[in-house]
C-alpha positions in Angstrom: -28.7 8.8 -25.5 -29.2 7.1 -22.0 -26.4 4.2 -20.8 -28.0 1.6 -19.2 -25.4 1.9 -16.0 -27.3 1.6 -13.2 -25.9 4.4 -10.5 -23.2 2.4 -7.9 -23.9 1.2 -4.5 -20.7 0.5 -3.8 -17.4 2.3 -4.8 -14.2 0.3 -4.2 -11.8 3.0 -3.9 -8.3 3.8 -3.5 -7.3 6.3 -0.9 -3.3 6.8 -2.0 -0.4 5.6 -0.4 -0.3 8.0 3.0 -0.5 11.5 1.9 -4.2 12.9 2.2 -3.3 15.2 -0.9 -2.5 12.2 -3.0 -5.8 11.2 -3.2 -8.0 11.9 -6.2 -10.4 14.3 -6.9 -12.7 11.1 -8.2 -12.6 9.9 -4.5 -13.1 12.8 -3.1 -16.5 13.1 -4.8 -17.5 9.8 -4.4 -16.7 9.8 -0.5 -18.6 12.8 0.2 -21.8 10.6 -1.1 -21.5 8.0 1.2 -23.8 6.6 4.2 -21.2 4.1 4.9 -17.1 3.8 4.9 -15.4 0.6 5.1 -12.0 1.7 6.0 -8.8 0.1 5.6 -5.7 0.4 8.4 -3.7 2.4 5.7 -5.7 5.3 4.9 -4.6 9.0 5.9 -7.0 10.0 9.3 -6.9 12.8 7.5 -8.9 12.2 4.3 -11.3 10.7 6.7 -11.1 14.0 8.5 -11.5 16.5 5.5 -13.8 14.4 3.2 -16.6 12.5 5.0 -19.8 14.0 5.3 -20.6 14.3 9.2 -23.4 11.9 8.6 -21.2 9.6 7.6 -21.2 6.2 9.5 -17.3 4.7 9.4 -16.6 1.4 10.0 -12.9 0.4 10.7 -12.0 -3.1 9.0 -8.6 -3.1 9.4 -5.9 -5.6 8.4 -2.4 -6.2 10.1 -1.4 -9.1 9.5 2.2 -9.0 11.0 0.1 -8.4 14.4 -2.2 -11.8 13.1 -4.8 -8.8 13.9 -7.9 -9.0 10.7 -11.1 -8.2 10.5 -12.5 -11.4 8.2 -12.9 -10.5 4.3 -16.2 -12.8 4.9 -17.5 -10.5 7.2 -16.4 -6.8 4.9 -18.2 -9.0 2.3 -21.7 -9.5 4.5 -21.1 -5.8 5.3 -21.2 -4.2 2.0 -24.3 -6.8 1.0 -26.0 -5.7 4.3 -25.8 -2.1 3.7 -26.1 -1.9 0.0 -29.5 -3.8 0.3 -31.1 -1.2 3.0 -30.3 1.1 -0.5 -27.4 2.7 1.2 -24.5 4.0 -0.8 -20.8 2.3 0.1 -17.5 3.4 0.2 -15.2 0.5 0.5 -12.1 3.1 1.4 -8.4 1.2 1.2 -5.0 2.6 1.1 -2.8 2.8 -2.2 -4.8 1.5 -5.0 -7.6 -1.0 -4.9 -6.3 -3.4 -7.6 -2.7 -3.9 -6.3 -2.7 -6.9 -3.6 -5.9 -6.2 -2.1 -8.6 -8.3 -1.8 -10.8 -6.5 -4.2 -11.8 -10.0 -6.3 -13.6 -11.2 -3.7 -15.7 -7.7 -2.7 -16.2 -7.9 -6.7 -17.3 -11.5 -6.8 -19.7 -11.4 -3.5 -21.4 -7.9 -5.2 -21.7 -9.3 -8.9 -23.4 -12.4 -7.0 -25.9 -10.1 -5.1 -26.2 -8.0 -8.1 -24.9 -5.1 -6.4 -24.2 -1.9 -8.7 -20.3 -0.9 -8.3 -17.7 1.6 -9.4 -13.9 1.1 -9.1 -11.7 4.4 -8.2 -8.3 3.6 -8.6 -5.9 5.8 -6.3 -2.1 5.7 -6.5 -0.5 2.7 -5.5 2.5 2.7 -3.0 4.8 1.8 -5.1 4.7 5.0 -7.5 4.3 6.9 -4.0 7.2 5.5 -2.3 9.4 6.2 -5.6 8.6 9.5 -6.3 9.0 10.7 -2.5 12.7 9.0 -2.5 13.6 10.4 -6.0 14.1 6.7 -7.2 12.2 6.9 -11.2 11.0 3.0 -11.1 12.0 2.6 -15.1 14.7 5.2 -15.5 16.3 5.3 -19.1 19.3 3.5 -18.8 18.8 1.5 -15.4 15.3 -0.7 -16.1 12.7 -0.7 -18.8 10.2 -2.4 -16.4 9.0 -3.1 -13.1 7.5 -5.6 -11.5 5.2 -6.0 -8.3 5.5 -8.6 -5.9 5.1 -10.5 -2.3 7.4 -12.2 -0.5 5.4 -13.2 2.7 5.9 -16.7 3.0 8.3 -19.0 1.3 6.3 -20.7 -0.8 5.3 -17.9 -3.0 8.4 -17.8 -4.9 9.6 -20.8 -6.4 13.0 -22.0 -7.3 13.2 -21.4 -10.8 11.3 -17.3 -10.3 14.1 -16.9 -8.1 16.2 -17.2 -10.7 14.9 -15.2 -12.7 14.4 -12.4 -10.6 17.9 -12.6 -9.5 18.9 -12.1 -13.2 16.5 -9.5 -14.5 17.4 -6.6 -15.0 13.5 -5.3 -14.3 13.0 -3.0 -10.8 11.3 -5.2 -8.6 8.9 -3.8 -5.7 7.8 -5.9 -2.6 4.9 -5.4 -0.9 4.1 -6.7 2.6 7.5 -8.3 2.8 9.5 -6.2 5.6 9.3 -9.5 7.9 11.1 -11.7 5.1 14.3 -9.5 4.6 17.0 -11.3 5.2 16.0 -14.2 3.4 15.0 -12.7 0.3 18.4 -10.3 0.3 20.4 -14.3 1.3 18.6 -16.0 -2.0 19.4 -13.3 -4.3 22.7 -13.3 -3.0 23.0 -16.9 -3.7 21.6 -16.5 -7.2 24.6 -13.8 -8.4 22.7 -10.9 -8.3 25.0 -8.0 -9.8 26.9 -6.2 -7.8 24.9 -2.9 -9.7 21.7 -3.7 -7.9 21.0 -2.0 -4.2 18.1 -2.8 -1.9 16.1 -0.2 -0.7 13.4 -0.3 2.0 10.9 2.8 2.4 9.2 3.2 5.9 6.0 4.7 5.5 6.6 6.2 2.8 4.7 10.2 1.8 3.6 10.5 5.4 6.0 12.7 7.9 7.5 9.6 9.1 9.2 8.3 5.7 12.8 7.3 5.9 14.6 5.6 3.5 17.3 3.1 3.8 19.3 1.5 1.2 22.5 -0.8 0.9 24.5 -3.3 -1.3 23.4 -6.8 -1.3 26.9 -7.4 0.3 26.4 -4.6 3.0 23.2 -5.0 4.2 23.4 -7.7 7.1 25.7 -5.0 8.8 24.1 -1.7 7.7 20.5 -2.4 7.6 20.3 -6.4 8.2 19.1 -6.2 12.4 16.7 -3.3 12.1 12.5 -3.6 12.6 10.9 -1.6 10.3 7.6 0.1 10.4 4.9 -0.9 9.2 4.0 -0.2 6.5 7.7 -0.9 4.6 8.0 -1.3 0.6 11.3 -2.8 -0.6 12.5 -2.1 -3.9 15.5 -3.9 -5.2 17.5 -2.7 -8.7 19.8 -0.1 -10.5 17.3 2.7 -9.8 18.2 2.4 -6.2 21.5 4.0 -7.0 19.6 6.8 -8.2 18.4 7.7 -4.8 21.2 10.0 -3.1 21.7 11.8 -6.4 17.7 12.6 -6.4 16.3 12.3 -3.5 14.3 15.6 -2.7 13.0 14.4 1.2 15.5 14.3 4.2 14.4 11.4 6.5 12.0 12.4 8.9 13.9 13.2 12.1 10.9 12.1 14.4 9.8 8.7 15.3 6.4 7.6 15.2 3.3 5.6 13.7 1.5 7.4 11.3 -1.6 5.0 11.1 -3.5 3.2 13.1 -3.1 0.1 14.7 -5.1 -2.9 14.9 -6.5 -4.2 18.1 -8.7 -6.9 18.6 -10.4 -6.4 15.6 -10.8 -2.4 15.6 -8.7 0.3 14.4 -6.9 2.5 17.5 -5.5 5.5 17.2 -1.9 6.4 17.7 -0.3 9.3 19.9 1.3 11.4 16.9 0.0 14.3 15.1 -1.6 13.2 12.1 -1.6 16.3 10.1 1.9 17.7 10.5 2.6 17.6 6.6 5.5 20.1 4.9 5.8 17.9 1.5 
């Protein structure tokens, strides 16, 4: 019996939190039919590397927005209409998963509005990366039955009464994109009576050969942690799990110092001086 699923234009796929081999074999497939890559910052060079077909025309559309550095979404979105309409095929490449705080509802919008034919490839998301390379299980029997994603960016995200809440639960809680609002958020659950149980954790680039792992007390972490800049990117976790960490962890910090992707500059991607590749996890 024949589907009436036309074949995709377009794939919206997610390239895995850092480490080339965590990407699927899905993605894999689909990349290696592509006339086009829209590449995110956070995507292994590597996978770019291995995967694409030589043929392949990549065009870097980058986001960094602690460096106010972005390509417009308006313009990703002309490019995938533009391309997919000379009958070219599309991957729309980002790092961790495509559905977890990415902009994918308005690539999905602008392509159901031009009637553009689309797959979605989900990939692992940085939080299940960043946990499993730090040995910190995100709903461990005993410590948390859930876990929930979140942003702390600007203020205004969180209101009053949330932080309540969040201060109380007894849920892990993972922060994306929120290394620049530290203090803060670690002062507010302070305020709030978080227990004493809970640790904060922040994971630098976490599965590439740069990941380190810090984690402290709410009441220790101005002076152990509090006054240091951490790479980007940097996932925060917060909860009982975090005590799990020395016990399990199965990754020494990396010893080295470095970026492990690309920067943005002036709208493009450039590439950093370290050694992409050098992987023994």
């Amino acid at each position: 019996m024949k589907t009436n699923i036309k074949s995709p234009k377009v794939y919206l796929i997610g390239a895995g939190p850092g480490n080339p081999e965590l990407i699927t074999v899905k993605a894999v497939k689909a990349i290696a039919t592509a006339d086009i890559i829209l590449c995110d910052r956070l995507v292994s060079p590597e996978i770019l590397e291995t995967y694409v077909n030589e043929n392949t025309e990549i065009i870097y559309v980058g986001k960094e927005c602690s460096k106010n550095a972005s390509i417009p979404q308006s313009h990703i979105n002309t490019l995938m209409v533009e391309h997919a309409k000379q009958n070219k095929t599309i991957v729309r490449l980002k790092g961790g998963d495509v559905s977890i705080f990415s902009n994918i509802l308005d690539e999905l919008q602008i392509l159901k509005q031009n009637k553009i034919p689309y797959k979605i490839i989900p990939g692992i998301t940085a939080a299940l990366g960043a946990a499993a390379f730090a040995g910190m299980p995100l709903t461990a029997r005993g410590y948390s039955t859930s876990v929930r994603f979140l942003t702390y960016y600007k203020s205004e995200i969180v209101t009053e009464e949330y932080w309540k809440e969040l201060a109380l639960t007894n849920d892990t809680l993972v922060f994306y994109m929120s290394k620049g609002n530290l203090s803060p958020l670690v002062e507010k659950l302070k305020q709030l009576d978080i227990s004493a149980d809970k640790k904060i954790a922040i994971i630098e680039q976490a599965t590439t050969p740069f990941q380190k792992v810090y984690t402290s007390s709410f009441d220790d972490f101005n002076e152990k942690i509090g006054d240091k800049n951490f790479a980007s990117p940097s996932l925060v976790v917060v909860g009982k799990i975090v005590n799990l960490h020395e016990e399990f962890s199965w990754l020494e910090n990396a010893q080295k110092e470095g970026l492990y992707f690309k920067s943005v500059e002036n709208g493009s991607l450039i590439p950093t001086t370290q050694n992409f590749f050098d992987y023994a996890v």
